[in-house]
Biopython code that builds the backbone (N, CA, C, O; Angstrom):
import numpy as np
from Bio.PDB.StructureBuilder import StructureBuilder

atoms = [
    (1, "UNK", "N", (121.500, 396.790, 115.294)),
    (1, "UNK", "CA", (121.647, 395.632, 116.157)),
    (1, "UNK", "C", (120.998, 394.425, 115.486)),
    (1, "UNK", "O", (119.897, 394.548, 114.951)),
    (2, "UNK", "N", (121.639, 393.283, 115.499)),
    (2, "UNK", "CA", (120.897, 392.087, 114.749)),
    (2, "UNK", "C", (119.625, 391.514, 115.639)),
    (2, "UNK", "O", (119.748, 391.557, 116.863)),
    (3, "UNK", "N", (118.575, 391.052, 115.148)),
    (3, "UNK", "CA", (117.739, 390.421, 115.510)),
    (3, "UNK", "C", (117.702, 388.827, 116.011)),
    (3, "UNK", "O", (118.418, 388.028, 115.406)),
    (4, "UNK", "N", (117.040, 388.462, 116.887)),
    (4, "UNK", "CA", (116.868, 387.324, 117.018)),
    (4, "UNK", "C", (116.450, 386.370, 115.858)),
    (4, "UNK", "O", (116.185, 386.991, 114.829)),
    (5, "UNK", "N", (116.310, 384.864, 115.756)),
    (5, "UNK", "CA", (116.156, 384.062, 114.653)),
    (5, "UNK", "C", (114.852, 383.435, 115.576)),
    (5, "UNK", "O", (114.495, 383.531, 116.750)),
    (6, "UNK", "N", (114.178, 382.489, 113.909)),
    (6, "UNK", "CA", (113.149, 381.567, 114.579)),
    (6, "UNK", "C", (113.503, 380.592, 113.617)),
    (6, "UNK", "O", (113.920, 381.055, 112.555)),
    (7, "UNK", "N", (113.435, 379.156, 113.732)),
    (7, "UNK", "CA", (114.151, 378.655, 113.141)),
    (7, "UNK", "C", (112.842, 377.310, 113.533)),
    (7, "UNK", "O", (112.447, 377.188, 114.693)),
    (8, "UNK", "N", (112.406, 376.578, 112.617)),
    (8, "UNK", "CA", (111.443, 375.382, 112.685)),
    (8, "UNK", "C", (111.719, 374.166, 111.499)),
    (8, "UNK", "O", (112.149, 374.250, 110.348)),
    (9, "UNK", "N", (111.266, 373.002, 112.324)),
    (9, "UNK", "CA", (111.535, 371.805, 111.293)),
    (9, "UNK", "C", (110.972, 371.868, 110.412)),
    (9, "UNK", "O", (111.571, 371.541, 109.387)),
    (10, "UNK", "N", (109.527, 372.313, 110.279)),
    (10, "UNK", "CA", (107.983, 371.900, 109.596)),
    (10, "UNK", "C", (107.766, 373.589, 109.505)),
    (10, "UNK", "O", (107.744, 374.439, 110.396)),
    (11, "UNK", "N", (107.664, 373.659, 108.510)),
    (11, "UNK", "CA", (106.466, 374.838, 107.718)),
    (11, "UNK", "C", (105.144, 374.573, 107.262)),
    (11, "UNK", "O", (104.391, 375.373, 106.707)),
    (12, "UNK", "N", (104.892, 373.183, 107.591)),
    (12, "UNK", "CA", (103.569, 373.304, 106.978)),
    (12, "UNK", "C", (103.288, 371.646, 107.986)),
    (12, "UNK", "O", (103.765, 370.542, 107.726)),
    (13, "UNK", "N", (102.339, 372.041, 109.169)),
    (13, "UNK", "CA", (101.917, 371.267, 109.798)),
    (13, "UNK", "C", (100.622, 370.976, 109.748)),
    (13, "UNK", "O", (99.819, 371.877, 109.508)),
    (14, "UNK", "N", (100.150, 369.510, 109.993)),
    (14, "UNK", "CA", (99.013, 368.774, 109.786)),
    (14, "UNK", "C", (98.588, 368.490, 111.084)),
    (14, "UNK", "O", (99.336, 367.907, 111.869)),
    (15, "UNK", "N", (97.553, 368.815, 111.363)),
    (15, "UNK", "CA", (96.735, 368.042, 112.269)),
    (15, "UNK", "C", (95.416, 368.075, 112.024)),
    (15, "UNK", "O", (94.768, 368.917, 111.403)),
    (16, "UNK", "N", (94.830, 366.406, 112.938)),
    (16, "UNK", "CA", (93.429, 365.894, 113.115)),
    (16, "UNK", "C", (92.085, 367.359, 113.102)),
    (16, "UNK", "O", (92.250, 368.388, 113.757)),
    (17, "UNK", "N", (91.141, 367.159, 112.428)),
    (17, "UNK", "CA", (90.133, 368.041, 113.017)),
    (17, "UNK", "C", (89.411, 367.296, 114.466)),
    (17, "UNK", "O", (89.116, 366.124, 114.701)),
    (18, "UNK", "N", (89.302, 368.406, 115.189)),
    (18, "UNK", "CA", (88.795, 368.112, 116.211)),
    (18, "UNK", "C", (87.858, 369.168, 117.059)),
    (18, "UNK", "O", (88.085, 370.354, 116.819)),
    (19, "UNK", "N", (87.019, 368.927, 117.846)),
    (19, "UNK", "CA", (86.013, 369.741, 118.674)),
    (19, "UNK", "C", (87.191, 369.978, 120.348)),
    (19, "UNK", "O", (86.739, 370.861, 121.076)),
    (20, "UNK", "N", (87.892, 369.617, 120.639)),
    (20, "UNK", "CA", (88.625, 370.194, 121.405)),
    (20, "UNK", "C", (89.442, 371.186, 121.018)),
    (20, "UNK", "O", (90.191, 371.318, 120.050)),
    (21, "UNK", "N", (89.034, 372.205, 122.410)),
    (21, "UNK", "CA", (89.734, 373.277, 122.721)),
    (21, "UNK", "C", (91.574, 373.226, 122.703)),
    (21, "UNK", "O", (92.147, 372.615, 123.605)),
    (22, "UNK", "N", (92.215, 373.784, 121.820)),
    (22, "UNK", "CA", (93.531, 374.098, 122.126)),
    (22, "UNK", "C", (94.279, 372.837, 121.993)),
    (22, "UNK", "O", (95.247, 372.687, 122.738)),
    (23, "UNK", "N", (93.930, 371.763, 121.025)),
    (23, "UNK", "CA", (94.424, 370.302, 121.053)),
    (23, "UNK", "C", (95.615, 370.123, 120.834)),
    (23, "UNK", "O", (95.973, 368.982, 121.126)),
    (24, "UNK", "N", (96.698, 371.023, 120.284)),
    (24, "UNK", "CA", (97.922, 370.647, 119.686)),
    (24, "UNK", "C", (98.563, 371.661, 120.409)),
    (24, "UNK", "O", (98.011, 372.655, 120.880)),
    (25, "UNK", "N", (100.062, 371.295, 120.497)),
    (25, "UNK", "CA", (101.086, 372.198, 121.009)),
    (25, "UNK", "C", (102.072, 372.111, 119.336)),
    (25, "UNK", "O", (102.845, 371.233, 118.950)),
    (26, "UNK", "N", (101.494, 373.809, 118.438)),
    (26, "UNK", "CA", (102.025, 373.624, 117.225)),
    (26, "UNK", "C", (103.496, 373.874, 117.353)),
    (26, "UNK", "O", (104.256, 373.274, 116.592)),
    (27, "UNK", "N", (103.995, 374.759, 118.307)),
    (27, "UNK", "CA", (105.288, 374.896, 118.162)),
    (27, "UNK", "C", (106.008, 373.752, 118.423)),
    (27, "UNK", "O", (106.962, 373.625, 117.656)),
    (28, "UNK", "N", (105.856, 372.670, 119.429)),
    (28, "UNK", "CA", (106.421, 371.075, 119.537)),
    (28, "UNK", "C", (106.676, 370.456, 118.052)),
    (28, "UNK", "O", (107.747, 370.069, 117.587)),
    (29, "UNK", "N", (105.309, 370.473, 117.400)),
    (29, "UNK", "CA", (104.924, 369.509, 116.284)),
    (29, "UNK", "C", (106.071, 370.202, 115.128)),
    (29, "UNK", "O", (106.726, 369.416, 114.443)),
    (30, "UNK", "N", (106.324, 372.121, 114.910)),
    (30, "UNK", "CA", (106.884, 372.930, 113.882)),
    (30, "UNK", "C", (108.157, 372.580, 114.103)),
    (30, "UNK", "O", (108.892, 372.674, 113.120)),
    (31, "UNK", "N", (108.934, 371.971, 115.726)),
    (31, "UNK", "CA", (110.026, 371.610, 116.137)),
    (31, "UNK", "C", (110.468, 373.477, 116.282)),
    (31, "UNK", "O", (111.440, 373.913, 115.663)),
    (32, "UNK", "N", (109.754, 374.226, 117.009)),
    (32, "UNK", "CA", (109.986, 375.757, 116.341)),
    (32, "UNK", "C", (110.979, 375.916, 117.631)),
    (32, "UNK", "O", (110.656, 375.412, 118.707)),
    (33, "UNK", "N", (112.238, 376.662, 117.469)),
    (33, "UNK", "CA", (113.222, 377.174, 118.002)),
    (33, "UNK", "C", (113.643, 379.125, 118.254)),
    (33, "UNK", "O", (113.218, 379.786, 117.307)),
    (34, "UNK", "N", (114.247, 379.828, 119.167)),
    (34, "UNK", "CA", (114.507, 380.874, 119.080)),
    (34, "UNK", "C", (115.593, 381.003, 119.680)),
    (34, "UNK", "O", (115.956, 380.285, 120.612)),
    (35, "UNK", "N", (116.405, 382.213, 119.060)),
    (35, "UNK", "CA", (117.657, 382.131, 119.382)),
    (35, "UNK", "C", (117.974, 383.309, 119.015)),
    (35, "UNK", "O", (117.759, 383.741, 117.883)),
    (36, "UNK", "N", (118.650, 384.106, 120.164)),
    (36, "UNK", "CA", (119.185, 386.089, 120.303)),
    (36, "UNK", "C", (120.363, 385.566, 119.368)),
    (36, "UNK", "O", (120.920, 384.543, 118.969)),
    (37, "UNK", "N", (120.369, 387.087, 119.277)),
    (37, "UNK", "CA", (121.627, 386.890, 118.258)),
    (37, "UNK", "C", (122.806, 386.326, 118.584)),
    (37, "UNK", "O", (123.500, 385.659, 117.817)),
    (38, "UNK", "N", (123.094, 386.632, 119.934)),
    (38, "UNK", "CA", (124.360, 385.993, 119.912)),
    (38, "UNK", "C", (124.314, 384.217, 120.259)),
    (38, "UNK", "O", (125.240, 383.476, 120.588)),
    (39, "UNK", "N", (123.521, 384.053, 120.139)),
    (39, "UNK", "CA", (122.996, 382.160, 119.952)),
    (39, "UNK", "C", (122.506, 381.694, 121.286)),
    (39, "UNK", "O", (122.551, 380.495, 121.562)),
    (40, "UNK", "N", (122.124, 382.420, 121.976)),
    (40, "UNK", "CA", (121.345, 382.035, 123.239)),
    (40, "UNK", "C", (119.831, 381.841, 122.894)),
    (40, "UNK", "O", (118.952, 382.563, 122.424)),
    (41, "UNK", "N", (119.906, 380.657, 123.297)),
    (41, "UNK", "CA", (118.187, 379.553, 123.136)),
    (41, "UNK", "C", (117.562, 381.103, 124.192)),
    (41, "UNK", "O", (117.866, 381.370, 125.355)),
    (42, "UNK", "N", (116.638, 381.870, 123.250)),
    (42, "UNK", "CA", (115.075, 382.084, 124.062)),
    (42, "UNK", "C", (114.224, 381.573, 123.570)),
    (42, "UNK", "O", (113.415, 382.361, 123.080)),
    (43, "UNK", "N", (113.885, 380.030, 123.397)),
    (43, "UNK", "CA", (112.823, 379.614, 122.377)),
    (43, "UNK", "C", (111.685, 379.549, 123.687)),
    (43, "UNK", "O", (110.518, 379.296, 123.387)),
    (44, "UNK", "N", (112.014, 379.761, 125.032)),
    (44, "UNK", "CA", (110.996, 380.158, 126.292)),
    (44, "UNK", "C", (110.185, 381.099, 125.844)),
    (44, "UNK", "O", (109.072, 381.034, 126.367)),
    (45, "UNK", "N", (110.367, 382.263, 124.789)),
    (45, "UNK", "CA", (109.913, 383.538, 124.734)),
    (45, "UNK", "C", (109.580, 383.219, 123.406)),
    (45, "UNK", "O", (109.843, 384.265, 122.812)),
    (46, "UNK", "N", (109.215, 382.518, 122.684)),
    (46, "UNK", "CA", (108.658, 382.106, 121.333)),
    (46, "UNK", "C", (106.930, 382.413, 121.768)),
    (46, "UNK", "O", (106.613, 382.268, 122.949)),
    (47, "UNK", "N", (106.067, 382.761, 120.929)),
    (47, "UNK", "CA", (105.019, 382.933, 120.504)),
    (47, "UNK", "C", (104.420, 382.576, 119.190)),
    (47, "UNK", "O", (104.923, 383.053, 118.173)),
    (48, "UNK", "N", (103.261, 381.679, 119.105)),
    (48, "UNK", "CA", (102.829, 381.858, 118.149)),
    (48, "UNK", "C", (101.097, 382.055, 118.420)),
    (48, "UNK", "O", (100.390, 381.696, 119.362)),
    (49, "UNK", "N", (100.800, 382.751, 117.214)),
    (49, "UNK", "CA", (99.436, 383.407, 117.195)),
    (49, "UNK", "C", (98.366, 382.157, 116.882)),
    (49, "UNK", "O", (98.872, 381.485, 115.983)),
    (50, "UNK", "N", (97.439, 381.751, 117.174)),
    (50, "UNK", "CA", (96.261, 380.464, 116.589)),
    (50, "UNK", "C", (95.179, 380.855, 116.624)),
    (50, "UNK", "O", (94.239, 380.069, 116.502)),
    (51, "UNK", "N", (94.946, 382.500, 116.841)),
    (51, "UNK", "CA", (93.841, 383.314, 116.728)),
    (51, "UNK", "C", (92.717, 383.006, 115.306)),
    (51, "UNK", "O", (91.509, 382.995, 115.071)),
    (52, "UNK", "N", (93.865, 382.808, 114.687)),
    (52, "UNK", "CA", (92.865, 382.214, 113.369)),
    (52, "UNK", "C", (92.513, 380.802, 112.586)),
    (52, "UNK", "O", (91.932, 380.623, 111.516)),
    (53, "UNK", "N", (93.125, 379.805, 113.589)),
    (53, "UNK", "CA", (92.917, 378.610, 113.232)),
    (53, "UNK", "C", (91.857, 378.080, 113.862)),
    (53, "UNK", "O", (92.091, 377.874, 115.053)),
    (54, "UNK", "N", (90.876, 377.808, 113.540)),
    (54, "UNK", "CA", (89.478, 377.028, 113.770)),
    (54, "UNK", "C", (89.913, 374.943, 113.539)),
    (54, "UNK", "O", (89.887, 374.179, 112.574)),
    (55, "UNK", "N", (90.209, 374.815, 114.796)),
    (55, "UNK", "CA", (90.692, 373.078, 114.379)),
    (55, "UNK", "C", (89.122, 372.531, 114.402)),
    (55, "UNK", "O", (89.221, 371.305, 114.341)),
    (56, "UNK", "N", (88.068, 372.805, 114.447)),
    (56, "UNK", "CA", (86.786, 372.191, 114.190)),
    (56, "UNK", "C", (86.525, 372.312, 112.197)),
    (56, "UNK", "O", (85.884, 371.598, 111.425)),
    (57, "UNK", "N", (87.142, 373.221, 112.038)),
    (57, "UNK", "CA", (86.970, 372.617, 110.619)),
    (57, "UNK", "C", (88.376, 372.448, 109.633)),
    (57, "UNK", "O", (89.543, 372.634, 109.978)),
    (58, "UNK", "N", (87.826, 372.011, 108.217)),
    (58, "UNK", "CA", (88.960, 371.435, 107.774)),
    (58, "UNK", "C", (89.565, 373.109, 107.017)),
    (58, "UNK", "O", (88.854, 374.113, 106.982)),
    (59, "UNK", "N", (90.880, 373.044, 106.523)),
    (59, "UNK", "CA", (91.684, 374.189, 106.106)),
    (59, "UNK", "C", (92.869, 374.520, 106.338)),
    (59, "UNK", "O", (93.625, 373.965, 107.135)),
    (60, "UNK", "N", (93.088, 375.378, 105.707)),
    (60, "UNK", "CA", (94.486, 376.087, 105.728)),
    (60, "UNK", "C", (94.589, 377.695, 106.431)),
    (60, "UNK", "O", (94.106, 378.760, 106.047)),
    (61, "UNK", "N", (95.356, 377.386, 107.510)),
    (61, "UNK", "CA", (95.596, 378.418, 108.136)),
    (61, "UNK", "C", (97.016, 379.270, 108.774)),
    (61, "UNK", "O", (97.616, 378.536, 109.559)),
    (62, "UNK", "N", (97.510, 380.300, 108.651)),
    (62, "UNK", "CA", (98.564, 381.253, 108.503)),
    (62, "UNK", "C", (98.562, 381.008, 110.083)),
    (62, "UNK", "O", (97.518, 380.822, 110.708)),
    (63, "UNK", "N", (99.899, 381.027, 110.700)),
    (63, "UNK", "CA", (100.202, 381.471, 112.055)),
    (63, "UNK", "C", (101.297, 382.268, 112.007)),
    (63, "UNK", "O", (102.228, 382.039, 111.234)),
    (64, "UNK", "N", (101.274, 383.172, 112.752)),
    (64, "UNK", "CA", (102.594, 383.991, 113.194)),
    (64, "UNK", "C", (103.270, 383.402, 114.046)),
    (64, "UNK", "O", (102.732, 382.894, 115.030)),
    (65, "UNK", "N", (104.737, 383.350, 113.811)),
    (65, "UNK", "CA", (105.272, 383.109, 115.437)),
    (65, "UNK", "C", (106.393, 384.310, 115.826)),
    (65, "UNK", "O", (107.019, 384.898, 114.944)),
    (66, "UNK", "N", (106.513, 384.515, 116.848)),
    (66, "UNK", "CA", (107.201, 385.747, 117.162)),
    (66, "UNK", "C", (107.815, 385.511, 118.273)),
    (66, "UNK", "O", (107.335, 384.759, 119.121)),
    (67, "UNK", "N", (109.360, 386.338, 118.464)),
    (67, "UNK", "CA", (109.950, 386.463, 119.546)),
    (67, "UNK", "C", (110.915, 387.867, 119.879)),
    (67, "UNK", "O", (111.736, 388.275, 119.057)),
    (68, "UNK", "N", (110.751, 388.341, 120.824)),
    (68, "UNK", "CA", (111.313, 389.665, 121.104)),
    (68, "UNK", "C", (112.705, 388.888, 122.315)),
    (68, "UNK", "O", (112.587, 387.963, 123.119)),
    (69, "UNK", "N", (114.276, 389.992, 121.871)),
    (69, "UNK", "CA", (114.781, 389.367, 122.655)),
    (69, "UNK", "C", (115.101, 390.657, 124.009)),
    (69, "UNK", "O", (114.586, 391.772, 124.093)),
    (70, "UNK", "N", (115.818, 390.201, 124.668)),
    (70, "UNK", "CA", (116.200, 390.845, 126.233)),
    (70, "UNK", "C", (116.654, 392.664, 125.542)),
    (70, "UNK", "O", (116.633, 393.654, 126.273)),
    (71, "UNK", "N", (116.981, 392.706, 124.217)),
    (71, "UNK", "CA", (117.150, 394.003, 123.863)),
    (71, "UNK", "C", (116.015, 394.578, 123.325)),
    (71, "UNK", "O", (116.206, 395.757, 123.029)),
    (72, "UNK", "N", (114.963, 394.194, 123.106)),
    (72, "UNK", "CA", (113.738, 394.360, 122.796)),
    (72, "UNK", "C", (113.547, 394.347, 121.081)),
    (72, "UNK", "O", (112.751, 395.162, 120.615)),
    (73, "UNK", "N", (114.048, 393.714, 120.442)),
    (73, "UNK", "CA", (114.567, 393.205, 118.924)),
    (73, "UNK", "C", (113.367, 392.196, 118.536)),
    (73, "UNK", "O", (112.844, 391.491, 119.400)),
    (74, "UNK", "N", (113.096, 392.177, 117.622)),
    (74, "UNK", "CA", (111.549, 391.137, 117.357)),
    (74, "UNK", "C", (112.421, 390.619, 115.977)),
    (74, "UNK", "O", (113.197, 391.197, 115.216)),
    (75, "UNK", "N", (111.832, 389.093, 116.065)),
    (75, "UNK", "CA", (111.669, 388.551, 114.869)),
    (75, "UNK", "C", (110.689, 387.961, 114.549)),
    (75, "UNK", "O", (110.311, 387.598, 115.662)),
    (76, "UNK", "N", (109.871, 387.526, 113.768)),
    (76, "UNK", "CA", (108.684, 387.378, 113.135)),
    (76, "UNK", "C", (109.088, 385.788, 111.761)),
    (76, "UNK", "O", (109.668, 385.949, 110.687)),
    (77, "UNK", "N", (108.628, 384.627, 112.231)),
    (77, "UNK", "CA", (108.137, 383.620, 111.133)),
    (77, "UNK", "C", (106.679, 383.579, 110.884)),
    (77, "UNK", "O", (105.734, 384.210, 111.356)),
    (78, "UNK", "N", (106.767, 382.810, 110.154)),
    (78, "UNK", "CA", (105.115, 382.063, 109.548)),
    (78, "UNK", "C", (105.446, 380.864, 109.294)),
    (78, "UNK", "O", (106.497, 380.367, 108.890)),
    (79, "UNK", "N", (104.086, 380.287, 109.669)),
    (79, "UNK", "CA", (104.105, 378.595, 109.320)),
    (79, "UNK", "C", (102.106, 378.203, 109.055)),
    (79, "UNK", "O", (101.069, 378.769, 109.401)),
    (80, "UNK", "N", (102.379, 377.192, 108.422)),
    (80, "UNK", "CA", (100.799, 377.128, 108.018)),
    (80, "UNK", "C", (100.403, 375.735, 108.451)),
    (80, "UNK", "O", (100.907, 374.626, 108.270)),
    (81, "UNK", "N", (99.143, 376.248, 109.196)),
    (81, "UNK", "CA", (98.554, 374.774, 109.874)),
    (81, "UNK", "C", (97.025, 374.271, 109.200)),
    (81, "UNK", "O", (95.904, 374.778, 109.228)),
    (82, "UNK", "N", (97.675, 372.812, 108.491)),
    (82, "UNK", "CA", (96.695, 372.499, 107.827)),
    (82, "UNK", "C", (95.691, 371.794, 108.333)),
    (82, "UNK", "O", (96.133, 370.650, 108.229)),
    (83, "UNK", "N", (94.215, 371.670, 109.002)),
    (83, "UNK", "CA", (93.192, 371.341, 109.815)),
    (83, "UNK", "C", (92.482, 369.963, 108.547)),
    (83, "UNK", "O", (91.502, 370.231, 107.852)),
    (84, "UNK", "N", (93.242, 368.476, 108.463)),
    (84, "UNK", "CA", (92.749, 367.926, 107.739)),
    (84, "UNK", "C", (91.381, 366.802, 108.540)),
    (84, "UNK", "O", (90.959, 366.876, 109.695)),
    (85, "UNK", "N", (90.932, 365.768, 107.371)),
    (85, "UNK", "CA", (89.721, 364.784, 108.255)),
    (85, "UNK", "C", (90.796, 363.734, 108.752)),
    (85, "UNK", "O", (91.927, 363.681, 108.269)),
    (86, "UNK", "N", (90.326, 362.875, 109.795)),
    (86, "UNK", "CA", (91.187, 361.753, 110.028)),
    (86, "UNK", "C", (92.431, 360.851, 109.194)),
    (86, "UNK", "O", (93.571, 360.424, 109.377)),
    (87, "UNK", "N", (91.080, 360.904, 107.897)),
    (87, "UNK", "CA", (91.369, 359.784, 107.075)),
    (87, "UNK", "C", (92.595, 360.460, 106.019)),
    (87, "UNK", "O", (93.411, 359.794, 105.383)),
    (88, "UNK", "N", (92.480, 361.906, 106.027)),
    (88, "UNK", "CA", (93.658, 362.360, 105.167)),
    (88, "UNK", "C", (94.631, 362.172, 105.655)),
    (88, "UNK", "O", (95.576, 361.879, 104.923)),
    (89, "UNK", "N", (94.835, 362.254, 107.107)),
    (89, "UNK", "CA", (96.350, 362.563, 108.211)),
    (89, "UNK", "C", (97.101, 361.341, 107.464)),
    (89, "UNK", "O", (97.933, 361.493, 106.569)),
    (90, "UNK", "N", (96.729, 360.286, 107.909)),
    (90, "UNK", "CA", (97.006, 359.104, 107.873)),
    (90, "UNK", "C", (97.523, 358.284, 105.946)),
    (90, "UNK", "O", (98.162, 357.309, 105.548)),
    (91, "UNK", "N", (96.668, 359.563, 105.256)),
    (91, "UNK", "CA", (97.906, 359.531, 103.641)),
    (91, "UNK", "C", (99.182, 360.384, 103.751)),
    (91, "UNK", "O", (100.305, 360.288, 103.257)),
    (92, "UNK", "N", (98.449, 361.456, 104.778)),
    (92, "UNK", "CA", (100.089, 362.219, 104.835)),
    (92, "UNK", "C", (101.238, 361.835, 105.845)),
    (92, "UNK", "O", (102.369, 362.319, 105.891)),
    (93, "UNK", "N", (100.834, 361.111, 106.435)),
    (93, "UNK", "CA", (101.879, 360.414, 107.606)),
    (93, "UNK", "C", (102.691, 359.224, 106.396)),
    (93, "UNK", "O", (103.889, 359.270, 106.116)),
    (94, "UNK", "N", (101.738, 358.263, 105.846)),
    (94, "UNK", "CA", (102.522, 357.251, 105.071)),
    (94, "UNK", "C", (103.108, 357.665, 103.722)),
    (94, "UNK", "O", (103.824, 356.901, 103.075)),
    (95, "UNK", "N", (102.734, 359.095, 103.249)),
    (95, "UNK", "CA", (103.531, 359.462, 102.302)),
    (95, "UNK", "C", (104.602, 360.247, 102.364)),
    (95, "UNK", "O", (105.264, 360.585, 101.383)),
    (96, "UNK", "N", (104.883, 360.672, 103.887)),
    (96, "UNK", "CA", (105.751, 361.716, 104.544)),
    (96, "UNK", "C", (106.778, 360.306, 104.600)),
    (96, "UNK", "O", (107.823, 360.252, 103.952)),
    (97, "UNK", "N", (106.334, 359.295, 105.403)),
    (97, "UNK", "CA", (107.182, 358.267, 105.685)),
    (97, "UNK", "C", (108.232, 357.503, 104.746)),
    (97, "UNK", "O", (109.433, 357.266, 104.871)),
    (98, "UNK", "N", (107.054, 357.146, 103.516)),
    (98, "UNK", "CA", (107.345, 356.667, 102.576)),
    (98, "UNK", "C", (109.183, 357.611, 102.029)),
    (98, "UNK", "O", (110.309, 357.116, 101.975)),
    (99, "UNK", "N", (108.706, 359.071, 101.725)),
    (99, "UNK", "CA", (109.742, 359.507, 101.479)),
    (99, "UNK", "C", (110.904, 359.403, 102.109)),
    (99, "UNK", "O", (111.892, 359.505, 101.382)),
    (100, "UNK", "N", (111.122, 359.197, 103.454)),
    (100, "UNK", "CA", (112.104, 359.415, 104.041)),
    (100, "UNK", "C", (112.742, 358.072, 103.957)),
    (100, "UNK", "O", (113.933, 358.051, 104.267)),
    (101, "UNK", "N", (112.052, 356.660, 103.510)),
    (101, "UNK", "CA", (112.148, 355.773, 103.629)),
    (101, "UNK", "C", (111.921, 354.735, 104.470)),
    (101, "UNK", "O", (112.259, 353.559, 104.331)),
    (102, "UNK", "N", (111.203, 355.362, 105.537)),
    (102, "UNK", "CA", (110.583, 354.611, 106.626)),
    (102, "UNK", "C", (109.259, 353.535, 106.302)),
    (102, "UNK", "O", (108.697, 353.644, 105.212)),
    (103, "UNK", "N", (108.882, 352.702, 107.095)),
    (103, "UNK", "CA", (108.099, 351.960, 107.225)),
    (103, "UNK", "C", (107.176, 352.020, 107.980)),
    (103, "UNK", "O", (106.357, 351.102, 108.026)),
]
sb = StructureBuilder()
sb.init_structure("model")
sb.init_model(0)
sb.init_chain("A")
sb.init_seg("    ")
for serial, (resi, resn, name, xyz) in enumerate(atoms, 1):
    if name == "N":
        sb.init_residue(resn, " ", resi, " ")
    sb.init_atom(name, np.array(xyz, "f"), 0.0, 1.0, " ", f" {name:<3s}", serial, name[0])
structure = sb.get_structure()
């Protein structure tokens, strides 16, 4: 039986360090999507793991994201969330921009 898909804009997301609890919604920011095989959106039933991301300090960190569908079928991505200082975000926003050609 085929598996469900996970399907995301961003593999490698940036955010602010910060002392708040739970600050980002990464799957919004990954643009992360799920979809049964036969192309029905369960991106409701998307999961991802942040068990190991510490956003109080700076780094690179592995997330799982996972989704099981109504047949009980799992699929499994990864995406990596990078925990930078203020002042870095803000080279990677204008050099992200820069490329696309934005202003």
């Amino acid at each position: 039986m085929a598996k469900p898909t996970i399907t995301m804009d961003l593999r490698d997301v940036y955010v602010q360090k910060t002392k708040i609890k739970d600050p980002y919604n990464i799957l919004d920011l990954a643009n992360g999507k799920a979809f049964a095989a036969d192309g029905t959106d369960i991106t409701d039933s998307l999961i991802i793991s942040l068990k190991k991301v510490d956003f109080r300090n700076v780094g690179d960190y592995e997330c799982t994201m996972s989704v099981m569908d109504s047949q009980g079928n799992l699929a499994i991505n990864y995406l990596m969330v990078h925990v930078v200082p203020a002042h870095r975000l803000k080279n990677i926003f204008k050099i992200f921009h820069a490329k696309r050609g934005e202003r």
